[in-house]
N, C-alpha and C positions, 0 to 999 in steps of 0.2 A: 623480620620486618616489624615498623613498631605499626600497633592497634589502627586500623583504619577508623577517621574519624565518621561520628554517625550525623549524617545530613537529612534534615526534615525533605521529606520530598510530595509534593504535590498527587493525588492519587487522581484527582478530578482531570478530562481534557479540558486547560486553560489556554487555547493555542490562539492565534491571529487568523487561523486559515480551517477548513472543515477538517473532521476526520474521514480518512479515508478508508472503504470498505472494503479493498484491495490487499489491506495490510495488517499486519498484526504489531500492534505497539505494547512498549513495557516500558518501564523507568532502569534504567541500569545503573551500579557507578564501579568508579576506575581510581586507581591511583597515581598520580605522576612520580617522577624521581626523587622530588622534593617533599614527599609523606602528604600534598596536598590530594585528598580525594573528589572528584570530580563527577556531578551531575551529568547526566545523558539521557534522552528520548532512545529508545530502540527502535524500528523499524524492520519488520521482515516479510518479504511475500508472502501471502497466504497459499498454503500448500506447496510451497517450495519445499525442495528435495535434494539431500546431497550438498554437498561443500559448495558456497556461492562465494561470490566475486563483494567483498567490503568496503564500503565508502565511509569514510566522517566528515562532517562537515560541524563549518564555526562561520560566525563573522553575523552579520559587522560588526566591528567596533563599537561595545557601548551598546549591545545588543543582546539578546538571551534567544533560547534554542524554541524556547516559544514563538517564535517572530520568524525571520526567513531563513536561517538556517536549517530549523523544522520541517516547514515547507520543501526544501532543496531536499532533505533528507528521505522524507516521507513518500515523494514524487519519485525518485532513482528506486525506492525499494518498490514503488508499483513497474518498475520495468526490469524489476528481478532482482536488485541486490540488496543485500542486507546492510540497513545503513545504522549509525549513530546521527544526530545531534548532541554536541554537548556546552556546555556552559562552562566558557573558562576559567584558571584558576582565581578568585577573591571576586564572582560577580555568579550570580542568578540562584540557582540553588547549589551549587558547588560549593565547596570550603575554602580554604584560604584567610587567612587574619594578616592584617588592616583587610577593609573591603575596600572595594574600587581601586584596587591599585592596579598599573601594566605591565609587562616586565617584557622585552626585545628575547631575554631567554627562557622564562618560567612559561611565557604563554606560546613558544615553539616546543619546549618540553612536552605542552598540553598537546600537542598534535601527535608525539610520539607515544605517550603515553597511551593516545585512542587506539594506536598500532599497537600498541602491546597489547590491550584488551583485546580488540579485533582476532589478532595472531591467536589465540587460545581458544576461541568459542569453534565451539565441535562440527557447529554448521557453518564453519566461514575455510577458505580454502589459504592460506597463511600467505602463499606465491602469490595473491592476487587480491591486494589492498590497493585503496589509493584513499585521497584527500579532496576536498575542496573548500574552498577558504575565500570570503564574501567579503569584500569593504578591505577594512584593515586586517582581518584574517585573510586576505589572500596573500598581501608582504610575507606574515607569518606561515602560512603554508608553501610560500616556496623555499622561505630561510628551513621548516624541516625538509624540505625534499631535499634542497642541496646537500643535509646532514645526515637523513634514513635512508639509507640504501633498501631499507624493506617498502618505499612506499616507491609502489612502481607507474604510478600516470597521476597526476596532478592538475584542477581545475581552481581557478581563480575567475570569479566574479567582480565585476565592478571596485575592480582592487585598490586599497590605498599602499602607497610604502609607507607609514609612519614615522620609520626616521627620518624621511627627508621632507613629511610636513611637518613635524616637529623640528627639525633644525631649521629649515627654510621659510616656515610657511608657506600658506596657501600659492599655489602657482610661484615657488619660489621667489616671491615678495620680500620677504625679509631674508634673503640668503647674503649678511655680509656677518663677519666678525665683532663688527659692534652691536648689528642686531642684537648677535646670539648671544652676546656679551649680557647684555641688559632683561633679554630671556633669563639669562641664570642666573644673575643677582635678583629679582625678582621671584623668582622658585625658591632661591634660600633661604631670604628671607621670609618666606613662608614657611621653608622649614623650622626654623626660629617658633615660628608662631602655633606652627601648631605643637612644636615640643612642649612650646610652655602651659596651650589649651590641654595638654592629655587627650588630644581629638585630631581629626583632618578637615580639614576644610575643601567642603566641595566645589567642584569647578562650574556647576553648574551645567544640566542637558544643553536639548536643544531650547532657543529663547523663545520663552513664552509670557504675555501677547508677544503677537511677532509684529514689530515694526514695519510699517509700510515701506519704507526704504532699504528693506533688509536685500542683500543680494537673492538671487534666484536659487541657488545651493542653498540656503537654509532655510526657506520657501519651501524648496523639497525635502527638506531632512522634515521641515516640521508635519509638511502632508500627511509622512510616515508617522513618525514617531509619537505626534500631538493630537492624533484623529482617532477615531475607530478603527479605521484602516488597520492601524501597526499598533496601537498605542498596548504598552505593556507594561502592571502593574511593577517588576521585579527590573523592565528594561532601563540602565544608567540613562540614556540618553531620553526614554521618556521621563525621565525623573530628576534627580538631582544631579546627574553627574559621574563623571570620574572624581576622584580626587586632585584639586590643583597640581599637586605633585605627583601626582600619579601616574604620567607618562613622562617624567623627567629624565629617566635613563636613552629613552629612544634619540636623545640630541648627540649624544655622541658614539650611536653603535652601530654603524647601516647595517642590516642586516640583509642584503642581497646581496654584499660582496663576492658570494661564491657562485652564485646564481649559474655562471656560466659551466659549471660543473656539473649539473643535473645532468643523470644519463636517464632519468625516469622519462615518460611522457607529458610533456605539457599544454593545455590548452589556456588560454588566458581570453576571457571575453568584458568586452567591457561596451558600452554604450555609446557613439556618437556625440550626442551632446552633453554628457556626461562633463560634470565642471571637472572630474578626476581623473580623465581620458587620458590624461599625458602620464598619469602613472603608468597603467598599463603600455604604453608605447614605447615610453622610454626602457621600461622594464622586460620587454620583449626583446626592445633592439639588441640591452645590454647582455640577454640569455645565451644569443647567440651570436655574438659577434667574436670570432674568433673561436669560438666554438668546437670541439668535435662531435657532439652530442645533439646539433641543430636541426636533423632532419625530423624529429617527431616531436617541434614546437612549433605552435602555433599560434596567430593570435587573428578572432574572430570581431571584428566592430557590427554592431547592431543599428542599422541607420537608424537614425532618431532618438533614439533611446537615450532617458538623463538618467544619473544617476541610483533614485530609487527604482526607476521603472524594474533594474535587475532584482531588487528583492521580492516583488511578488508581484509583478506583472504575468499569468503564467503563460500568455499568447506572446510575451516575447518575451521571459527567459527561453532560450535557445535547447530543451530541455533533449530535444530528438537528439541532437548535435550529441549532446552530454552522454545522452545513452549510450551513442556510437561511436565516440570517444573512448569512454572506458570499456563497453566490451569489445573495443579492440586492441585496447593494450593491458587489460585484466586477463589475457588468456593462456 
């Protein structure tokens, strides 16, 4: 294999949320398929003993593992499992050249990849991973479950599918042919443009000031992302962006087409007033409809609950649920 690339990595806690004294943390990293090497938080109970039950977690979208992925990670390893945070590929401290870019297959790669590190550390039990995958990392972590047969229970948070706001927009608003049509001419020429800069051009976070008339979804993105609350030096969306082109691929690749194929466990929660609610619905419906594999999916609504509430609300993330989710199908 060629030389793992060397990644500056952070030694200070720079996180969103306290350290906990339940657990023992380290920085690790991994390599995916594509030679891309990949930042991570570690997490491990203190005083654990014996091969334990592994989690990774990613997400949201435009997010780093300092923020609530961390959190989600940090929290599972105080109820005994040994988890990751990692930062996906071309975003946080991870590698990857262009930065800011998305990929429908390079960033489900990044989930397998956490499985293959996982699978080999001496204190993790190989039979008994799973994933969880926040925002637009929960699309991404059911497209690897449908494809790892090594990842055996599956949680998805306040999930996005990607491809289908990226093809569709928002609440399927723009879902016709001419939309998309002018979506892609628009992206091209971009491409054009930044061939000719020698650069990308960024798409820009979440919008700051935020205009009084903005919808209520990005009123919430901004709580997080734009405050103390969430706000994160390295995080895309508290900052500049993805790159304009940089989720260009997601228009034409759904990647839950196989969804219904998962024979792992799934649980999928997502928030009530959540403006992204119909991802996960539709996406549940679609798991198991016709299904052989339906009896150990599930999908949990949290009354009230919008959108960010799921990334660091931690009296309702659902955390008890989660515990008893995977050590029941971690075993």
């Amino acid at each position: 294999m060629a030389n793992i690339e060397k990644l500056e990595l952070t030694a200070e806690w720079d996180k969103t949320f306290p350290k906990s004294g339940k657990v023992e943390h380290s920085k690790v990293t991994f390599r995916n398929r594509y030679g891309i090497t990949l930042a991570a938080d570690m997490y491990t109970p203190k005083n654990a003993s014996g091969k334990l039950a592994a989690i990774a977690v990613c997400g949201p979208f435009g997010a780093v593992k300092e923020q609530s992925s961390g959190l989600y990670a940090q929290t599972m390893a105080e109820r005994g499992f040994l988890t990751i945070a990692f930062d996906p590929s071309f975003t946080g401290e991870s590698g990857g050249t262009p930065r800011y870019m998305a990929s429908p297959d390079i960033n489900t790669e990044d989930f397998q990849a956490a499985v293959d590190f996982l699978s080999v550390q001496e204190n993790v039990d190989s039979e008994k991973i799973g994933i969880i995958g926040i925002c637009g990392w929960g699309g991404m972590a059911l497209n690897a479950a449908a494809l790892d047969t090594r990842i055996k229970a599956t949680g998805t948070s306040t999930m996005y599918d990607m491809s289908r706001v990226n093809a569709n927009g928002y609440f399927d608003g723009e879902n016709t042919e001419e939309q998309r049509y002018e979506k892609k001419k628009a992206l091209n020429a971009q491409r054009i443009a930044d061939y000719k800069s020698g650069s990308y051009e960024l798409g820009g976070g979440v919008v700051d000031p935020l205009p009084e008339d903005a919808p209520f979804f990005v009123k919430d993105y901004y709580d997080y992302y734009k405050t103390e609350r969430g706000y994160h030096s390295r995080s895309l969306n508290s900052n500049g962006g993805w790159n304009v082109i940089g989720c260009m691929s997601f228009l034409n690749q759904p990647i839950l087409k196989y969804s219904n194929e998962i024979r792992g466990a799934v649980l999928i929660i997502h928030g009530e007033k959540a403006h992204s609610c119909y991802f996960s619905k539709d996406a549940f419906a679609d798991m198991v409809r016709d299904s052989k594999y339906a009896d150990n999916k599930e999908l949990m609504i949290i009354p009230n609950a919008v959108h960010t509430d799921l990334y660091d609300q931690t009296d309702i993330i659902p955390f008890d649920k989660m515990e008893l989710f995977f050590k029941d199908n971690l075993k």
